[in-house]
C-alpha positions as CSV (number, residue, x, y, z in Angstrom):
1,X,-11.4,19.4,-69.3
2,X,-14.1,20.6,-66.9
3,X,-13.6,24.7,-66.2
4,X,-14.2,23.5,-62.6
5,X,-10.5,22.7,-62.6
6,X,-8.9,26.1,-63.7
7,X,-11.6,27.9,-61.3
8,X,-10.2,25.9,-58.1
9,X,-6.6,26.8,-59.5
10,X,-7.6,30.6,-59.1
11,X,-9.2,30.4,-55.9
12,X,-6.2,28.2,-54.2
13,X,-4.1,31.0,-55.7
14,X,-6.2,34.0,-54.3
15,X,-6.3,31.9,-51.1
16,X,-2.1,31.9,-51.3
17,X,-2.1,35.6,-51.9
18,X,-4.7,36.0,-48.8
19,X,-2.8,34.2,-47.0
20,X,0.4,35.8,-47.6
21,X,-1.1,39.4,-47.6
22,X,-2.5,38.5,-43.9
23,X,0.4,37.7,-42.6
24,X,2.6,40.5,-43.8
25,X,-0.1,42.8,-42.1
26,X,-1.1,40.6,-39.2
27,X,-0.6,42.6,-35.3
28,X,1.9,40.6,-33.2
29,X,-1.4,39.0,-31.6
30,X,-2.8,37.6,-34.5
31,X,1.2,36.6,-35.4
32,X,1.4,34.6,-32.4
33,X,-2.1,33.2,-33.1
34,X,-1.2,32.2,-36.3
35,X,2.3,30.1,-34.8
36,X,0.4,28.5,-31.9
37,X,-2.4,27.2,-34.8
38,X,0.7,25.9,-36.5
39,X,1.8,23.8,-33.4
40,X,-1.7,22.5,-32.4
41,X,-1.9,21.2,-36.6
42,X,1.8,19.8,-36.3
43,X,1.9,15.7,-35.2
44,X,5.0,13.8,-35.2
45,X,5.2,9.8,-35.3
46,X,5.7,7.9,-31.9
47,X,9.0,6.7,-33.2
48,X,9.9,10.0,-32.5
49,X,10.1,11.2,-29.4
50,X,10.7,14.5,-27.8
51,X,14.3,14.8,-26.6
52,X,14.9,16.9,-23.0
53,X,18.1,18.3,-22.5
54,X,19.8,20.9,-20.8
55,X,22.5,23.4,-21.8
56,X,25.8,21.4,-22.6
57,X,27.9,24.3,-22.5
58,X,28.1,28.5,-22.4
59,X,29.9,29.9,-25.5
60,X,28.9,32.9,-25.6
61,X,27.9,36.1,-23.9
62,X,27.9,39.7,-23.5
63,X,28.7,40.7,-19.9
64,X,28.4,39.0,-16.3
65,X,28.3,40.1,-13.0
66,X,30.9,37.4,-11.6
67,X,34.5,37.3,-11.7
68,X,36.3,36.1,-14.8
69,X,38.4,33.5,-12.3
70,X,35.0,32.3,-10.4
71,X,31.9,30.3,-10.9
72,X,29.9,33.0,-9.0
73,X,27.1,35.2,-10.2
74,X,28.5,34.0,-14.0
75,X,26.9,33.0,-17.4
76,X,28.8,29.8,-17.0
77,X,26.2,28.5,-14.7
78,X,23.5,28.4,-17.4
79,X,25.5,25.1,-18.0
80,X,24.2,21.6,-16.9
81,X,21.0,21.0,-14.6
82,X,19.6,23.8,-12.0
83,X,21.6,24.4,-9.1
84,X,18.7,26.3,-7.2
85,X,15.7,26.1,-9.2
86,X,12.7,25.9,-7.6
87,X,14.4,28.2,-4.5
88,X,14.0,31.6,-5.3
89,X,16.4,34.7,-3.9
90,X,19.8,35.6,-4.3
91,X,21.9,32.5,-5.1
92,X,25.7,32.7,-6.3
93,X,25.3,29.9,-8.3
94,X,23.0,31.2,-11.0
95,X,23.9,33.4,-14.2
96,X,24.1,37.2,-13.7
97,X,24.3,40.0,-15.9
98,X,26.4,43.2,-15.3
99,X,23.3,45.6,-15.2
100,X,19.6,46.2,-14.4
101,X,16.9,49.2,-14.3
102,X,17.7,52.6,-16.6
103,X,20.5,53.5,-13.9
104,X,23.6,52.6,-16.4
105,X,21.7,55.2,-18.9
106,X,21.7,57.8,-16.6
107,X,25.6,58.2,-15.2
108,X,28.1,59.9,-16.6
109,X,29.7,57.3,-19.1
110,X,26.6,56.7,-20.7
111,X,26.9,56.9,-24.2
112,X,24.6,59.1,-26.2
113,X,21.6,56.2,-28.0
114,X,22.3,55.6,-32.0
115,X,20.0,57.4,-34.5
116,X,17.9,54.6,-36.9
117,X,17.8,52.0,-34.2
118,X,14.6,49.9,-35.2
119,X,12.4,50.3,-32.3
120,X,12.1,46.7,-32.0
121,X,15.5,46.0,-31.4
122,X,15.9,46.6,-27.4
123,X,18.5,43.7,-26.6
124,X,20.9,44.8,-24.1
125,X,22.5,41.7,-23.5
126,X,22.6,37.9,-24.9
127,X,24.1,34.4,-23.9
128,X,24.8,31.4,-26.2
129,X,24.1,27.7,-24.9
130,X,25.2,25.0,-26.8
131,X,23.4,21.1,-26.2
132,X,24.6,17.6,-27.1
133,X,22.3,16.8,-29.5
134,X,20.7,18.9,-33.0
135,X,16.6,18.8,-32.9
136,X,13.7,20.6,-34.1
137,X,12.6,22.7,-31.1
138,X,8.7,22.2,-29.5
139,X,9.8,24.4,-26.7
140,X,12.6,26.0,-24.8
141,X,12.5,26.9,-20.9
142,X,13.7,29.0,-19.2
143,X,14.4,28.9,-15.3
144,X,14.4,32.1,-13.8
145,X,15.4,32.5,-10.1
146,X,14.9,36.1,-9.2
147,X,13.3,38.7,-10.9
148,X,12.5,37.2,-14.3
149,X,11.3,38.8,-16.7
150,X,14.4,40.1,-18.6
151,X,14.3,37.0,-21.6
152,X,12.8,38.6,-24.8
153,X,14.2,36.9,-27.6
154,X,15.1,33.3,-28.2
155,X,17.2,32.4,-31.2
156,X,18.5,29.4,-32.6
157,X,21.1,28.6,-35.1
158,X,21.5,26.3,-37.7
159,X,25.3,25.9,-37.3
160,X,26.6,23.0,-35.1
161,X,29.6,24.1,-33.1
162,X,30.3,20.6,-32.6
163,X,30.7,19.7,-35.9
164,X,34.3,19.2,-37.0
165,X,33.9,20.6,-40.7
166,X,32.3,24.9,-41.3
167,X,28.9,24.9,-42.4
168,X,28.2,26.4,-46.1
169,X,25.7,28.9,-44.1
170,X,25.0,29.5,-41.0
171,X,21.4,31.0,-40.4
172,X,19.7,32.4,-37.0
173,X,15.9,32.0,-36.5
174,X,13.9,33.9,-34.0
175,X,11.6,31.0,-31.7
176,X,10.4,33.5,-29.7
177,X,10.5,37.8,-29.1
178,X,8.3,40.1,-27.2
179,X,9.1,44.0,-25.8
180,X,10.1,43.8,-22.6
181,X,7.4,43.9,-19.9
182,X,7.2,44.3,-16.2
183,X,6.7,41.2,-14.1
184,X,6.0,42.3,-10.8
185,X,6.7,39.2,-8.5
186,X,10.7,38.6,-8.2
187,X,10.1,34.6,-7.3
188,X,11.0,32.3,-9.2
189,X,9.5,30.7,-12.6
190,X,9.7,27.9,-15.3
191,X,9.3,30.6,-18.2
192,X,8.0,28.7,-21.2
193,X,7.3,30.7,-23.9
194,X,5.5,29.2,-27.0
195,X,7.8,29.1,-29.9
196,X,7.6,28.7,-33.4
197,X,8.6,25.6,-35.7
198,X,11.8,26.0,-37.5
199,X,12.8,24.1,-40.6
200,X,16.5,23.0,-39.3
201,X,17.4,21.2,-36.3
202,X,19.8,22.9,-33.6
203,X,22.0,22.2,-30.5
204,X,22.9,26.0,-30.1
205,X,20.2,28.3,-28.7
206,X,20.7,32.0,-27.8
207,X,18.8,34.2,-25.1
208,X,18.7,38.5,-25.3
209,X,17.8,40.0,-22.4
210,X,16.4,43.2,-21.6
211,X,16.9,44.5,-17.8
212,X,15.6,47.8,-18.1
213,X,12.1,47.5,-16.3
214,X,13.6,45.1,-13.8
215,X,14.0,46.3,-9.8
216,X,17.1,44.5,-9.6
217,X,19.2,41.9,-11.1
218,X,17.8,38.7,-13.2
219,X,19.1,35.9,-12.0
220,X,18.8,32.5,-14.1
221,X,19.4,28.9,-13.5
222,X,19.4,26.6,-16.4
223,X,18.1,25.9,-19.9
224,X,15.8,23.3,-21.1
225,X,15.9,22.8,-24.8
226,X,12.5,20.3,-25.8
227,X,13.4,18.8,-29.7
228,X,12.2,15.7,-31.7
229,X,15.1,14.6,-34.1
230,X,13.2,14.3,-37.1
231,X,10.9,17.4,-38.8
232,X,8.0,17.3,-37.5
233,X,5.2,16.5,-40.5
234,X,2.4,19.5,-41.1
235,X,-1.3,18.1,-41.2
236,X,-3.2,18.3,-44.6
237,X,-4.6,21.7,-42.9
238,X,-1.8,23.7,-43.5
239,X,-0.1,21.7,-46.5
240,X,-1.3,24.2,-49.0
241,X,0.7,26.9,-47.7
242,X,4.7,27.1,-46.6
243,X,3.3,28.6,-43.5
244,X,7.2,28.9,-41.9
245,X,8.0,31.1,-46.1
246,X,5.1,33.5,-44.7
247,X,6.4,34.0,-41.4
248,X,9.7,34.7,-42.6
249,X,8.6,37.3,-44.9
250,X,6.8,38.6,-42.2
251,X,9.4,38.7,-40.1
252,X,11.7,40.4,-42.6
253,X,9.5,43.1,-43.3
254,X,8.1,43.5,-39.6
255,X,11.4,43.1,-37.6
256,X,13.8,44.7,-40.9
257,X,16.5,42.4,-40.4
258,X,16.0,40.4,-43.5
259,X,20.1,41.1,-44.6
260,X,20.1,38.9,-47.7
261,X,17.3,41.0,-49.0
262,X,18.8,44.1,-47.7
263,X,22.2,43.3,-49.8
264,X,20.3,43.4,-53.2
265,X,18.6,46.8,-52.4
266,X,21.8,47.8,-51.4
267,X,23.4,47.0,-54.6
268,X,20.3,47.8,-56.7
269,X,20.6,49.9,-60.1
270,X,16.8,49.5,-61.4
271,X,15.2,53.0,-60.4
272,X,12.2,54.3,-62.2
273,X,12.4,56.7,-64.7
274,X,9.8,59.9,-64.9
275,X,9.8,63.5,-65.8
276,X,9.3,64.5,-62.3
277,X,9.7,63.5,-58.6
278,X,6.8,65.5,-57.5
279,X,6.4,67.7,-54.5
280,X,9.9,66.5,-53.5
281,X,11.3,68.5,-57.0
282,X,10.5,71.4,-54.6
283,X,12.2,70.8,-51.4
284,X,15.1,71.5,-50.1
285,X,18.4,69.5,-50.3
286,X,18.7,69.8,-46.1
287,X,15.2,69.3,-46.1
288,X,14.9,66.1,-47.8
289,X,17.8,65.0,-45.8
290,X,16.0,65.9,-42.6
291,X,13.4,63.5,-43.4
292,X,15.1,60.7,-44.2
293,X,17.3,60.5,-41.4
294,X,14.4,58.9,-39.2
295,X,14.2,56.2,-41.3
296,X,16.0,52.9,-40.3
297,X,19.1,51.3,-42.3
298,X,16.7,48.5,-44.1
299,X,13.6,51.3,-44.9
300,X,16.5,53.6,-46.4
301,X,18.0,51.2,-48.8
302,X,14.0,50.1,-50.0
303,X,14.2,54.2,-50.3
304,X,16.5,54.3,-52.7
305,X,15.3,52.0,-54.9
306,X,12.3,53.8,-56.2
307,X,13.5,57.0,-58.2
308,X,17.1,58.9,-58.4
309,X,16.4,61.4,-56.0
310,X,15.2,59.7,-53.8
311,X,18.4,57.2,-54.5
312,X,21.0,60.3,-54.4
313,X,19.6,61.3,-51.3
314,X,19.4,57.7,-49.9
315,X,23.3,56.9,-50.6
316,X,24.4,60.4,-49.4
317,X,27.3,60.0,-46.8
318,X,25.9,62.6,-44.7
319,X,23.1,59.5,-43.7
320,X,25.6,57.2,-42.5
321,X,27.3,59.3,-39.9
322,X,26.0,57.5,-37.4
323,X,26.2,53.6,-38.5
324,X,24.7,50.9,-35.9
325,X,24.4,47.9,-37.2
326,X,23.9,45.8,-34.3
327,X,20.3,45.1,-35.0
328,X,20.8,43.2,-38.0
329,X,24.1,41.0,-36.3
330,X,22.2,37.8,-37.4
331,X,22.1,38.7,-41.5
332,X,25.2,41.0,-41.6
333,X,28.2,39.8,-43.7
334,X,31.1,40.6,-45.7
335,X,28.8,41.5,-48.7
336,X,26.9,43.7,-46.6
337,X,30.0,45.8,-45.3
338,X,31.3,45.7,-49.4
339,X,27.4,47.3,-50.4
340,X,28.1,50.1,-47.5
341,X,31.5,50.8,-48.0
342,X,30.6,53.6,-50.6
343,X,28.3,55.0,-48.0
344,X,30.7,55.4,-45.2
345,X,33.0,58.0,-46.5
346,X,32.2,60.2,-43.7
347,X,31.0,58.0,-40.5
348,X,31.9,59.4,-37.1
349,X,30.1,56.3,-35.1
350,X,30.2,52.3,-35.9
351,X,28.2,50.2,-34.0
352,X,29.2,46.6,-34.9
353,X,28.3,45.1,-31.4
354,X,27.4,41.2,-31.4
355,X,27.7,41.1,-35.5
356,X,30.9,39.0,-37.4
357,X,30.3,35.5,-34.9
358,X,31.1,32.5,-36.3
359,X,32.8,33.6,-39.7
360,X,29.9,36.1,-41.0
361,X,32.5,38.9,-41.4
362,X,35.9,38.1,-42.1
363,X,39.3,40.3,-41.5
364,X,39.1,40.7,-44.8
365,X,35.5,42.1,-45.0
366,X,36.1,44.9,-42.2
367,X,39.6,46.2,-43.8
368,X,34.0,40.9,-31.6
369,X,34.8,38.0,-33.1
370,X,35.8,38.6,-36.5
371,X,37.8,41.1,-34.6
372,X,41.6,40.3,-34.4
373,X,45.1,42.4,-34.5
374,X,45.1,42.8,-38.1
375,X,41.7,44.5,-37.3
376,X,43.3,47.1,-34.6
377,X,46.1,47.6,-37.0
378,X,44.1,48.5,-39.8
379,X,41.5,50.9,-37.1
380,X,45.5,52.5,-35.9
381,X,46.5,53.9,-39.4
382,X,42.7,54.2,-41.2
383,X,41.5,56.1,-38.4
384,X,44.0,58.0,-36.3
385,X,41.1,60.5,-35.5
386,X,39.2,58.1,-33.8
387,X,37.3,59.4,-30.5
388,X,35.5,56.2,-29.1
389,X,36.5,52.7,-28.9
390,X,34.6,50.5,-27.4
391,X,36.0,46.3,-27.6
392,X,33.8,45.2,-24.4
393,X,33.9,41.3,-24.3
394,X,36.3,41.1,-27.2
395,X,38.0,38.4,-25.1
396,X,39.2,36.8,-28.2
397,X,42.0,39.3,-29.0
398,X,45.4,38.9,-28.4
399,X,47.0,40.5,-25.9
400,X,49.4,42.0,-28.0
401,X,46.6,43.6,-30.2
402,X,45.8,46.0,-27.8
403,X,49.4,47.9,-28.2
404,X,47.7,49.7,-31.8
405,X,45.2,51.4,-29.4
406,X,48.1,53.6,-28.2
407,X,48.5,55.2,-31.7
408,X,44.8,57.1,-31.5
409,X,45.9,60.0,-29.6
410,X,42.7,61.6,-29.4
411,X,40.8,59.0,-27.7
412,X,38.4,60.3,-25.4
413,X,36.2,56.6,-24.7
414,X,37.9,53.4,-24.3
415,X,36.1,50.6,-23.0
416,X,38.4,47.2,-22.5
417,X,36.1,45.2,-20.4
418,X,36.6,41.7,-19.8
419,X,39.5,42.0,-22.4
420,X,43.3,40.2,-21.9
421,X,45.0,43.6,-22.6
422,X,48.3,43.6,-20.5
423,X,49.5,46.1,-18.7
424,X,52.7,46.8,-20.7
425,X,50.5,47.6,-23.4
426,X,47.9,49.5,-21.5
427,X,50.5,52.0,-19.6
428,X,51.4,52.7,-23.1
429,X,47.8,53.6,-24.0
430,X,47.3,55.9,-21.2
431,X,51.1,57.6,-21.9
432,X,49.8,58.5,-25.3
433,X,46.6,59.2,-25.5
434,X,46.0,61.7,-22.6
435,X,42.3,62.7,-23.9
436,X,40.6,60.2,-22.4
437,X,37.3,61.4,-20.4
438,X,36.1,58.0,-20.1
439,X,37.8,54.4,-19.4
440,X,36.7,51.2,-18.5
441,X,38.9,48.4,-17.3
442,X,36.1,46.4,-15.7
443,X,37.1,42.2,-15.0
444,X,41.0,42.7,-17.1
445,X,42.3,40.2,-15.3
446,X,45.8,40.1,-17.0
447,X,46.5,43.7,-15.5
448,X,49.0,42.6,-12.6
449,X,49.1,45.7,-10.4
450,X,46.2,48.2,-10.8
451,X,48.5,50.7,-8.3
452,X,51.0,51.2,-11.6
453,X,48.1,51.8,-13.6
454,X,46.5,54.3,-10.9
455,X,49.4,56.1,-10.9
456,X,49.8,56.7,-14.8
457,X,45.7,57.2,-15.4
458,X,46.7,60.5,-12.4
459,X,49.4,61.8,-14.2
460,X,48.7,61.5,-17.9
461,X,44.9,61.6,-17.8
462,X,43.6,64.6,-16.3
463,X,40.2,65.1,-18.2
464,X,39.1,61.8,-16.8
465,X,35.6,61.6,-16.2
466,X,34.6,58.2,-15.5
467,X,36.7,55.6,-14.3
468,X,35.2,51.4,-14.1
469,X,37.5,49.0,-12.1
470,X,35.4,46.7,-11.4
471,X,36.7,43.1,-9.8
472,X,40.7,44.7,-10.0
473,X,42.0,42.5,-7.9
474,X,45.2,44.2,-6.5
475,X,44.7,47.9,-6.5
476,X,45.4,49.5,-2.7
477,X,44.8,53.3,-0.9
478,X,48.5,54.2,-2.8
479,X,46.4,53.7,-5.6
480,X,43.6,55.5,-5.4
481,X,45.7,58.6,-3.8
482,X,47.2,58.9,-7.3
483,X,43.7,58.9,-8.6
484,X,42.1,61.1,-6.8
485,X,44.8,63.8,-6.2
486,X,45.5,63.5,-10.3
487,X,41.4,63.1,-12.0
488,X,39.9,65.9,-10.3
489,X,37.1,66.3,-12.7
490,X,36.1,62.0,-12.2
491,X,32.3,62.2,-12.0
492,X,32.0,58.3,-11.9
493,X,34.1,55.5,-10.7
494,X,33.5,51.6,-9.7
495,X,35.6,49.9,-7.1
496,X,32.9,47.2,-6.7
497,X,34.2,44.0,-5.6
498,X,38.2,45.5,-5.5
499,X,38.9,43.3,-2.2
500,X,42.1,45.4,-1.1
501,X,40.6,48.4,-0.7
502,X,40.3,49.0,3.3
503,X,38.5,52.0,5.1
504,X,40.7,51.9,7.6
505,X,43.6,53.2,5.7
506,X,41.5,56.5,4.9
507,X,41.4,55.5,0.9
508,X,37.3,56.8,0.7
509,X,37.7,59.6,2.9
510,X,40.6,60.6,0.5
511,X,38.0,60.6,-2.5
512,X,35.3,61.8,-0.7
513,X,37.5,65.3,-0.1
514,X,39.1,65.7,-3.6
515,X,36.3,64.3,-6.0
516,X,33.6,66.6,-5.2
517,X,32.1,66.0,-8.6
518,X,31.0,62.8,-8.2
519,X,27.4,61.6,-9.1
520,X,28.4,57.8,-8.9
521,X,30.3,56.1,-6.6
522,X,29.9,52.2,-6.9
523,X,31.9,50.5,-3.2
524,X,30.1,46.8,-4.1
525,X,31.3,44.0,-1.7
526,X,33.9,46.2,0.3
527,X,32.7,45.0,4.1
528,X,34.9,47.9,5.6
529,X,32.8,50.6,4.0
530,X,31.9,52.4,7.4
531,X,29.5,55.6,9.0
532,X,32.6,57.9,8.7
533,X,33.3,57.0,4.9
534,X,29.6,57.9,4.2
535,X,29.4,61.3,6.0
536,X,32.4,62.2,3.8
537,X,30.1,61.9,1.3
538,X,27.5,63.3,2.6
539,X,29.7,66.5,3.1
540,X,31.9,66.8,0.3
541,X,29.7,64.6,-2.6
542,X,26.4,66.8,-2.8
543,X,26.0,65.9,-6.6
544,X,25.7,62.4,-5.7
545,X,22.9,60.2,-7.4
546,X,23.9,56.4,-7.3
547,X,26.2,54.5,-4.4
548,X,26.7,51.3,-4.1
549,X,27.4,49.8,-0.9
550,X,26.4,46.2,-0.7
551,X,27.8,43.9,1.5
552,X,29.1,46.3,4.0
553,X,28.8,46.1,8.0
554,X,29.7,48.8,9.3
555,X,27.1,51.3,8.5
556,X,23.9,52.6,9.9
557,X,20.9,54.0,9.3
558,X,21.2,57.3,10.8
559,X,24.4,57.5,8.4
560,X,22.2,57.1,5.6
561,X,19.8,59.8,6.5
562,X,22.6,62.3,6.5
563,X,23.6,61.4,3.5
564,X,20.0,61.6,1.9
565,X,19.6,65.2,3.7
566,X,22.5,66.6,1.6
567,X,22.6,64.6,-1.5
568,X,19.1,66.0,-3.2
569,X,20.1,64.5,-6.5
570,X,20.3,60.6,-5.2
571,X,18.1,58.2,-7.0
572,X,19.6,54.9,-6.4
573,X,21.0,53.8,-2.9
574,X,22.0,49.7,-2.9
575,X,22.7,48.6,0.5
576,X,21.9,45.1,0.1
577,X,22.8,42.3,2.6
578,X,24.2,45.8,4.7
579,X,23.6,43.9,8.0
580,X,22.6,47.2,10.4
581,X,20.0,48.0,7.4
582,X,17.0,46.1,8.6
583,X,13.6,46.3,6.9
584,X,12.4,48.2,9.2
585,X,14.9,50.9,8.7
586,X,14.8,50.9,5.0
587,X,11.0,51.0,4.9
588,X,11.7,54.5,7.8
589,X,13.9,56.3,4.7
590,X,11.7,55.2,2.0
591,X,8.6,57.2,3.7
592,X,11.3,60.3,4.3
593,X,13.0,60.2,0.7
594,X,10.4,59.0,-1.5
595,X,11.8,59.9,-4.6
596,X,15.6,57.8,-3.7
597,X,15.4,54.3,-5.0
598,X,16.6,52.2,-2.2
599,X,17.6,48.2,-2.6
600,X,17.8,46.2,-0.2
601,X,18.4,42.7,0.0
602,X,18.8,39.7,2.6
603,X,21.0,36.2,2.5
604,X,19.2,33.7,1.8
């Protein structure tokens, strides 16, 4: 045999190796480089031709701005072709999400960020969108409204909801991610990012949003999913290499979300043996500890692998106070929880936001949506110290669930938005556990009279500190007397879009005067919201900092002055579509209070 042969073996393996190394170091730019070479080198056959479709259905989502009984301002809208798109503004009929800007961050019922969060994990919110038919994605658009911008990851999922038997595995691949960025125009856009080629074909596609830069609230329109039906063929270029292997693997190690990988270091026994550890013989126990504690979940289980200190310390409890494993919702299973159950002897704070969908963690694993009575049942008796529980969007749970809550008396955050807890169930929460400092009740539309609850949150809830009833449909001025002669320490409370509430019948004046505390007041939608109701404020409120009071009529701008004059602290002021707030008059207080954030916007 010619020893040309086993020379081009060893090159085509260095090349491999090269090739591999390269991408496991590459910057995102050379990354991106490397998928859009990909796609130029990728042909498919004229028989098969690119497939258009829109979003069949939502399934899925974190939060909306609309009402849980409407079509306005919610994620359901994402479904079917654009209702507005290429209009730009302000349009009911697109998808909403609850928040914007860093202003939730900064009130009261902010809760304090998790330690070990991967820095480039910065999702704040997500929506699901299933389509009729399974392809291999070329491209995915996005129509954005009003103030795009928000979109940075795209996912797609290997499962097929429409499929009538469970899949063996269900697998999430990243298309697309950046950090979020500014965009400074708020018209509208076809955002088409360029994605990479995935080797499964999928009819369920999820978007995570980031709002935090953003002046005011994204607004989207509709989905385009672009897909060929059969895989797409690589040219001889690239044949050599599994180019979508080295991406993974860069992924994995880049984004540390690679779960499967993660379960074998968490169960790993191999450590290396030696006579000694080093400089790190001489430290500290606390010291050692110190250290490690800014490294994230994925680098501390690699950690522990490489000597018996460094494991010891690695798998101490005291590392796993603080638990958020929201990051890695895409890889995280049942094994996963088994492999950290040793850990979490002494955790004080669980993040398990967005993990569990679509049968990753079962009831059985956790003895969202794995999340079910059992669940509660097991949280009541396990963990009858519990401080903070937060089931936002768990709209999947019984209503009977929620009556476990009431046994974890020392509650002092409970979040139940967009949940069917009843209010049997929830009068007995708030009868028993009287700690609460923070309560959210946001879009519960099986509540039938928010003036019952009002009454028991004033008289067995008198540390309350933040209070969010958003979209309660029913709740009156008897109401909100109970509240606000019963919480006087409330620092925050949201009555946006609470349609009964009437300034006529003195019901703000009545909080202005006996919740002096208050830093932010949130009136959304309520058209009677006069001049009177906000020199109340302007008197009795000087620790404001955000009001919301879009949609009103009734006030004017020398109102508004007033109450910037005495309220130093203010930073956000929303009086959109506030029809005696011209341009003019908003561009007159911006001059005056430069530092006051102040939105304005106009009907379309």
């Amino acid at each position: 045999m010619s020893p040309v042969f086993p020379m081009l073996t060893v090159l085509t393996m260095f090349y491999y190796i090269c090739l591999r190394r390269r991408a496991r170091t590459a910057t995102r730019g050379e990354m991106m480089n490397s998928h859009r070479t990909i796609e130029s080198n990728s042909r498919t056959s004229p028989l098969n031709a690119e497939v258009v479709q829109y979003a069949k259905e939502v399934v899925d989502f974190s939060s909306h701005y609309g009402s849980e009984n409407s079509m306005s301002y919610t994620m359901w809208n994402l479904a079917g072709v654009p209702n507005v798109f290429p209009s730009s503004g302000d349009f009911t009929q697109t998808a909403v999400f609850r928040t914007y800007g860093t202003w939730w961050d900064q009130c009261p019922s902010a809760s304090l960020p998790f330690n070990r969060t991967p820095p480039n994990f910065q999702s704040q919110d997500y929506v699901e969108l299933t389509f009729e038919q399974q392809v291999y994605p070329t491209a995915v658009h996005v129509l954005e409204t009003y103030h795009p911008g928000a979109v940075i990851r795209i996912l797609a999922c290997s499962a097929n909801p429409y499929s009538p038997n469970p899949p063996a595995e269900v697998r999430w691949e990243i298309l697309w991610s950046e950090r979020p960025t500014k965009v400074n125009a708020s018209q509208a856009r076809q955002f088409k990012p360029c994605i990479k080629q995935i080797n499964f074909p999928t009819n369920l596609i999820r978007l995570e949003v980031n709002s935090s830069l953003l002046d005011y609230y994204t607004e989207l329109d509709a989905v385009v999913l672009h897909g060929v039906k059969d895989k797409p063929v690589l040219s001889l270029k690239t044949s050599l290499v599994d180019m979508n292997d080295i991406e993974d693997d860069a992924y994995e190690e880049k984004d540390g979300c690679g779960m499967d990988s993660l379960n074998k270091q968490f169960s790993s026994a191999v450590l290396r043996e030696g006579p000694n550890n080093g400089y790190f013989d001489k430290l500290p126990y606390e010291l050692i500890q110190l250290i490690l504690n800014h490294l994230t979940l994925p680098d501390l289980c690699r950690l522990a692998q490489t000597c018996k200190l460094l494991s010891q310390h690695c798998c101490d409890p005291l590392q796993y106070i603080h638990l958020n494993l929201q990051p890695y919702w895409a890889k995280l299973d049942d094994t996963s929880l088994e492999f950290l159950q040793s850990r979490c002897t002494l955790v004080q704070w669980l993040n398990l936001s967005w993990t569990g969908n679509r049968g990753f963690i079962s009831v059985a694993g956790f003895s969202s949506h794995f999340l079910n009575e059992t669940c509660l049942e097991v949280i009541s008796e396990m963990c009858p110290n519990l401080q903070a529980l937060n089931l936002s969007s768990c709209d999947k749970l019984p209503p009977q669930a929620f009556n476990h809550i009431a046994k974890l008396c020392g509650l002092k955050r409970l979040v139940l938005y967009r949940t069917k807890v009843e209010q049997t169930a929830l009068l007995s929460i708030l009868n028993f556990c009287s700690e609460l400092q923070h309560l959210s009740l946001g879009s519960c539309v099986m509540i039938e009279d928010y003036d019952v609850i009002a009454s028991m949150i004033g008289a067995k809830c008198k540390k309350l500190r933040t209070l969010d009833l958003w979209r309660c449909k029913n709740i009156t001025e008897n109401g909100i007397a109970e509240l606000a002669s019963g919480c006087p320490l409330l620092e925050e409370l949201d009555l946006g879009w609470c349609p009964t509430l009437q300034s006529s019948t003195g019901c703000f004046t009545r909080l202005a005067r006996q919740l002096p505390n208050l830093q932010k007041l949130f009136l959304t939608a309520n058209r009677s919201v006069c001049d009177t109701d906000i020199e109340e404020l302007a008197c009795n409120c000087t620790r404001l900092q955000q009001l919301d009071i879009l949609g009103t009529r009734m006030v004017s701008p020398a109102s508004l002055r007033k109450l910037l004059e005495s309220c130093k602290d203010l930073s956000l002021l929303d009086v959109s579509f506030c029809s005696q707030i011209d341009n003019r008059a908003v561009l007159e207080l911006n001059a005056t209070f430069p530092k006051v954030f102040i939105k304005k916007s106009f009907t379309q």
